[in-house]
KOLDRENKE-525745 format. One record per residue (C-alpha): x, y, z. Coordinates in pm, whole numbers, always signed. Each point is the difference from the previous one (the first is absolute). Layout:
<rs>
X | Y | Z .
...
</rs>
This chain:
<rs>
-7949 | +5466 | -31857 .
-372 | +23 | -11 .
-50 | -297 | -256 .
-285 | -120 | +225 .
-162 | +316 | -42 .
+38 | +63 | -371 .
-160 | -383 | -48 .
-302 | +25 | +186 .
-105 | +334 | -130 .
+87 | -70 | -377 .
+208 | +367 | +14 .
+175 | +56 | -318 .
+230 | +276 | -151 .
-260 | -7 | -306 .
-252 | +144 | +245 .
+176 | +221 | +171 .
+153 | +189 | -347 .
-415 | +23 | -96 .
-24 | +175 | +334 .
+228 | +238 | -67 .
-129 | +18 | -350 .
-392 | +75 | +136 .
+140 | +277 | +285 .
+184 | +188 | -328 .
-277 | -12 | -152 .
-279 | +76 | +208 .
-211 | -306 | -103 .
+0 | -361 | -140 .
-171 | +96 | -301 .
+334 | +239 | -71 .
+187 | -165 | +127 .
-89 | -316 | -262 .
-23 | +304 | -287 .
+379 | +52 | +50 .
+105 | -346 | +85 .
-219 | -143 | -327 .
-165 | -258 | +248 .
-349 | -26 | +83 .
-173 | +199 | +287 .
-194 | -316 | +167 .
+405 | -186 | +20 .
+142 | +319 | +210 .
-377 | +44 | +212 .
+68 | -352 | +98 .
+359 | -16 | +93 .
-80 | +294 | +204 .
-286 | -218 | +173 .
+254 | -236 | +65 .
+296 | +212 | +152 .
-297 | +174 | +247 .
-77 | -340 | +114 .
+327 | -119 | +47 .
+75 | +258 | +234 .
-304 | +70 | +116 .
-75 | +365 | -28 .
-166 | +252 | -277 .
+298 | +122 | -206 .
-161 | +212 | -215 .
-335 | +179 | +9 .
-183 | +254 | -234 .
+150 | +378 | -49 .
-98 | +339 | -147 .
+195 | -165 | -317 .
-5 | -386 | +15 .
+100 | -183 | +231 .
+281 | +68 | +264 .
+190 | -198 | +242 .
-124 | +13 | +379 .
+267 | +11 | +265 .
+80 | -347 | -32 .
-14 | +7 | -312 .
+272 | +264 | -16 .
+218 | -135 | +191 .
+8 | -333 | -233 .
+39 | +248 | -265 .
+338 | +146 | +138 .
+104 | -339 | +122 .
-53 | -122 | -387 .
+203 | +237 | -124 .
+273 | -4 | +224 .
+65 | -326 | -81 .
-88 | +27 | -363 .
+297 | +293 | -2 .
+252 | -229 | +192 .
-38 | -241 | -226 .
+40 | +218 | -288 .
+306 | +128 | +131 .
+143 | -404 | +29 .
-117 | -38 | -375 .
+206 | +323 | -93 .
+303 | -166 | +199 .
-25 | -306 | -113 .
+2 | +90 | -322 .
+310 | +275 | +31 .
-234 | +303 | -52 .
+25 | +322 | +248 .
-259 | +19 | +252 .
-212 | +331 | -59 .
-98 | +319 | +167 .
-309 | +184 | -172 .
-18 | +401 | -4 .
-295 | +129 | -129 .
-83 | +348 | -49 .
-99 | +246 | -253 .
+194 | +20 | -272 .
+100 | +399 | +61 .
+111 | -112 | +324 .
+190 | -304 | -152 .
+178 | +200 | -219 .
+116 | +357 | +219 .
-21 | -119 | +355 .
+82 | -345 | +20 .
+296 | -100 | -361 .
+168 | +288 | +206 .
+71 | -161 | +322 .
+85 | -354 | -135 .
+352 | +17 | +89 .
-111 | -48 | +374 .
-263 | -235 | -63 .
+178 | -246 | -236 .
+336 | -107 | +270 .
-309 | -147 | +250 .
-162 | -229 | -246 .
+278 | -249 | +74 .
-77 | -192 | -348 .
-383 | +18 | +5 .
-123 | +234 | -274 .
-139 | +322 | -25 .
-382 | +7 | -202 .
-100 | +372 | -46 .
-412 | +13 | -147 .
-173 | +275 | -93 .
-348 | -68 | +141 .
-291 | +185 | -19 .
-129 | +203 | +339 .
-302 | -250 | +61 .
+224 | -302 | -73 .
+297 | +34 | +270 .
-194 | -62 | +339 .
-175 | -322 | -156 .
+293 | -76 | -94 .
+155 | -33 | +328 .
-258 | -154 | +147 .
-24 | -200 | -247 .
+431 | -69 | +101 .
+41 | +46 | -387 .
+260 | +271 | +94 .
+224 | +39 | +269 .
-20 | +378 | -22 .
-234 | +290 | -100 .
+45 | +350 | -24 .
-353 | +168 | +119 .
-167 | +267 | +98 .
-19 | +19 | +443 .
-366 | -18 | -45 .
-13 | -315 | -193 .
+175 | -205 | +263 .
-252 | -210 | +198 .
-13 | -285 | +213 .
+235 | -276 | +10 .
+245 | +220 | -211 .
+322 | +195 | +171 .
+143 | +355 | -152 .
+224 | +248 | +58 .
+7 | +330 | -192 .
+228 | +134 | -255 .
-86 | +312 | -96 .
-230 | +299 | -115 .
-57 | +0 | -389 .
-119 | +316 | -133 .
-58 | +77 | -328 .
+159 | +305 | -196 .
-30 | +144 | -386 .
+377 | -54 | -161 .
+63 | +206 | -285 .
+321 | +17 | -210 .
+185 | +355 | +92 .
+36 | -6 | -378 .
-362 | -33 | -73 .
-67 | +301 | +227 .
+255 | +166 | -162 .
-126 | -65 | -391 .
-353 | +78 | +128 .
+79 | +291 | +244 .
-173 | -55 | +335 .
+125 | -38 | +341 .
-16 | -252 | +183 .
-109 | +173 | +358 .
-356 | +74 | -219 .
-268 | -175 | +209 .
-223 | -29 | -342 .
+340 | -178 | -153 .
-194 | -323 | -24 .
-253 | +113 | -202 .
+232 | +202 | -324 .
+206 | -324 | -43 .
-37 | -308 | -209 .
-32 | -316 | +245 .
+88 | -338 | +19 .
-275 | -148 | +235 .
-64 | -418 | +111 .
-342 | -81 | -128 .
-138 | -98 | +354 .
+27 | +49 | +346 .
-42 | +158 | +301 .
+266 | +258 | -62 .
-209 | +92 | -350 .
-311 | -4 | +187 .
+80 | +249 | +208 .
+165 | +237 | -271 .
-307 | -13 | -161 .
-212 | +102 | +274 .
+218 | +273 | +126 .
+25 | +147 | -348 .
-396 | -8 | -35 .
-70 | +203 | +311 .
+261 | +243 | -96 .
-105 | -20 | -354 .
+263 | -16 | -192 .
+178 | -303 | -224 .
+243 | -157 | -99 .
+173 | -82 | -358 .
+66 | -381 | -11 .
+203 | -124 | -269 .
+113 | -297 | +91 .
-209 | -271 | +219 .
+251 | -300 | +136 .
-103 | -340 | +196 .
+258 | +172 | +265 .
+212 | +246 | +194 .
+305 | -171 | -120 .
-116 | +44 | -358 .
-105 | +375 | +36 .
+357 | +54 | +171 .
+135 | -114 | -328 .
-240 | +197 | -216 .
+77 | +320 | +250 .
+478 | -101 | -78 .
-109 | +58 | -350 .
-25 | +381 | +55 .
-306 | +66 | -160 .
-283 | -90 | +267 .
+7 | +62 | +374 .
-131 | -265 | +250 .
-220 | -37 | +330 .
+227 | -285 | +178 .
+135 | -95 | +309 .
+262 | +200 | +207 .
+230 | -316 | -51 .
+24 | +60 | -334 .
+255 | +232 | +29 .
+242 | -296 | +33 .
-36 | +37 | -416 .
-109 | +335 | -10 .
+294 | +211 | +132 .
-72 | +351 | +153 .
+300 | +161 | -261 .
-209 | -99 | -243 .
-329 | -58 | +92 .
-264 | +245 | +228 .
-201 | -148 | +238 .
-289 | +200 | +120 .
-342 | -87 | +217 .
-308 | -39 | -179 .
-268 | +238 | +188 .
-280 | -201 | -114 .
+93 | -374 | +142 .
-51 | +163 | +322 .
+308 | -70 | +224 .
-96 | -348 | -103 .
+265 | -263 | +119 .
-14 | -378 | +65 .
+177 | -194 | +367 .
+163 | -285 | -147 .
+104 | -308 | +180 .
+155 | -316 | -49 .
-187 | -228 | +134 .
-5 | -412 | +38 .
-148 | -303 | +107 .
+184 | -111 | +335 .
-148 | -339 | -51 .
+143 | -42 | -356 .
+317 | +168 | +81 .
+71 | -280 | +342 .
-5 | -207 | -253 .
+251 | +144 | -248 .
+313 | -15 | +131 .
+141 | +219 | -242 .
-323 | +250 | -36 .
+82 | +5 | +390 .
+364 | +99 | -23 .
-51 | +259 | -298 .
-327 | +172 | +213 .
+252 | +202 | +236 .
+214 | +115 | -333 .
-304 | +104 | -159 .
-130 | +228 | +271 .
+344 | +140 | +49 .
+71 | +72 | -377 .
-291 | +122 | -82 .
-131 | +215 | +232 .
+68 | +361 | +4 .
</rs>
């Protein structure tokens, strides 16, 4: 053991956590704003871990400050070990080890509850967390190695992250048959979108892009219902009295026998290349993150 070592360079687990704590956060002075310590405290312990090993750990960023190489690879080192030992607390204690999922909450709920049944045999007692997180939230997140998992978008994987892909989402108007019906249209009209009452999410990209393909071709749409999701508008569209712009998956609820599903000219062909995608650093040191990871990618890709 490296006693000797530890000793003569006054390394502690205190400084190490604050570390971790200043990388997450980009800075001392957040890092002390979250913690409720003092700035000065976590700009000196930082002092004190570059001197005991002898190089710059962190230096100044577009947004703070940000680890250098070294620094980096202390980072990943910290939490490795930090997550081992988490996973001896759990054990210790007789609680399941954990695998984290995160992912949007549409994809939570059509692509992923679906395919449980081959996912849940491999945890092997650890447990299953499923999070709805927030696009700009799941790659931090796994660098961060606050999640074993994310569900992303191909583009959003960069460095020192691993993906494979899962599939094309596109994004389709469903419409009750009986709506169409009590309102007489069809629903192979390409102006369909614009003579029904809609369920729409009040942000995103998929919004965004509705809106500016409906301005150049100058037409509009009837809202009457504005949700914090696609899950939610899928639920306002079962009711039978609004149609929806949601993803393909949705169908999983929606059924064709009762349900049309037709393409949207103004969103453009949009679609979005999605991924799951992980840290290989955090996941070596999961043992069962590492055992689910093959599961995952063969469940849940198309």
């Amino acid at each position: 053991m490296q006693t000797d070592f530890l000793q003569q360079s006054n390394l502690t687990l205190d400084r190490l956590v604050d570390f971790s704590r200043v990388v997450d956060a980009g800075g001392c002075t957040q890092a002390a704003k979250a913690a409720g310590g003092a700035p000065g405290n976590f700009a000196r312990k930082m002092k004190e871990l570059e001197q005991c090993f002898g190089v710059t750990l962190l230096k100044p960023g577009a947004q703070g400050m940000t680890p250098t190489e070294e620094g980096m690879e202390l980072y990943q080192i910290i939490n490795h070990n930090l997550q081992r030992l988490g996973d001896f607390h759990r054990k210790c204690r007789g609680r399941p080890a954990t695998v984290r999922l995160c992912a949007g909450s549409s994809m939570l709920h059509w692509w992923v509850a679906p395919r449980l049944t081959g996912i849940v045999g491999s945890l092997n007692g650890a447990r299953l967390d499923l999070v709805a997180r927030r696009v700009h939230e799941r790659v931090p997140d796994l660098r961060k190695q606050e999640a074993d998992f994310a569900i992303v978008r191909g583009e959003a994987v960069g460095s020192q992250l691993k993906s494979c892909p899962l599939l094309v989402v596109e994004h389709l108007l469903f419409v009750s048959r009986s709506l169409l019906k009590r309102l007489r249209l069809e629903a192979g009209d390409p102006r369909l979108v614009t003579k029904l009452p809609l369920a729409l999410p009040a942000e995103g990209d998929v919004r965004t892009i509705l809106e500016r393909g409906l301005e150049r071709a100058k037409a509009r749409v009837t809202e009457v219902i504005q949700t914090a999701s696609f899950v939610m508008a899928a639920r306002a569209a079962a009711a039978r009295e609004v149609a929806a712009i949601l993803p393909h998956i949705a169908a999983w609820e929606l059924p064709d026998a009762e349900f049309a599903a037709v393409a949207v000219p103004a969103l453009g062909g949009h679609t979005q290349r999605l991924h799951l995608c992980w840290n290989p650093a955090h996941i070596r040191a999961s043992a069962p993150a590492e055992r689910v990871l093959p599961v995952l990618q063969h469940a849940l890709a198309v």
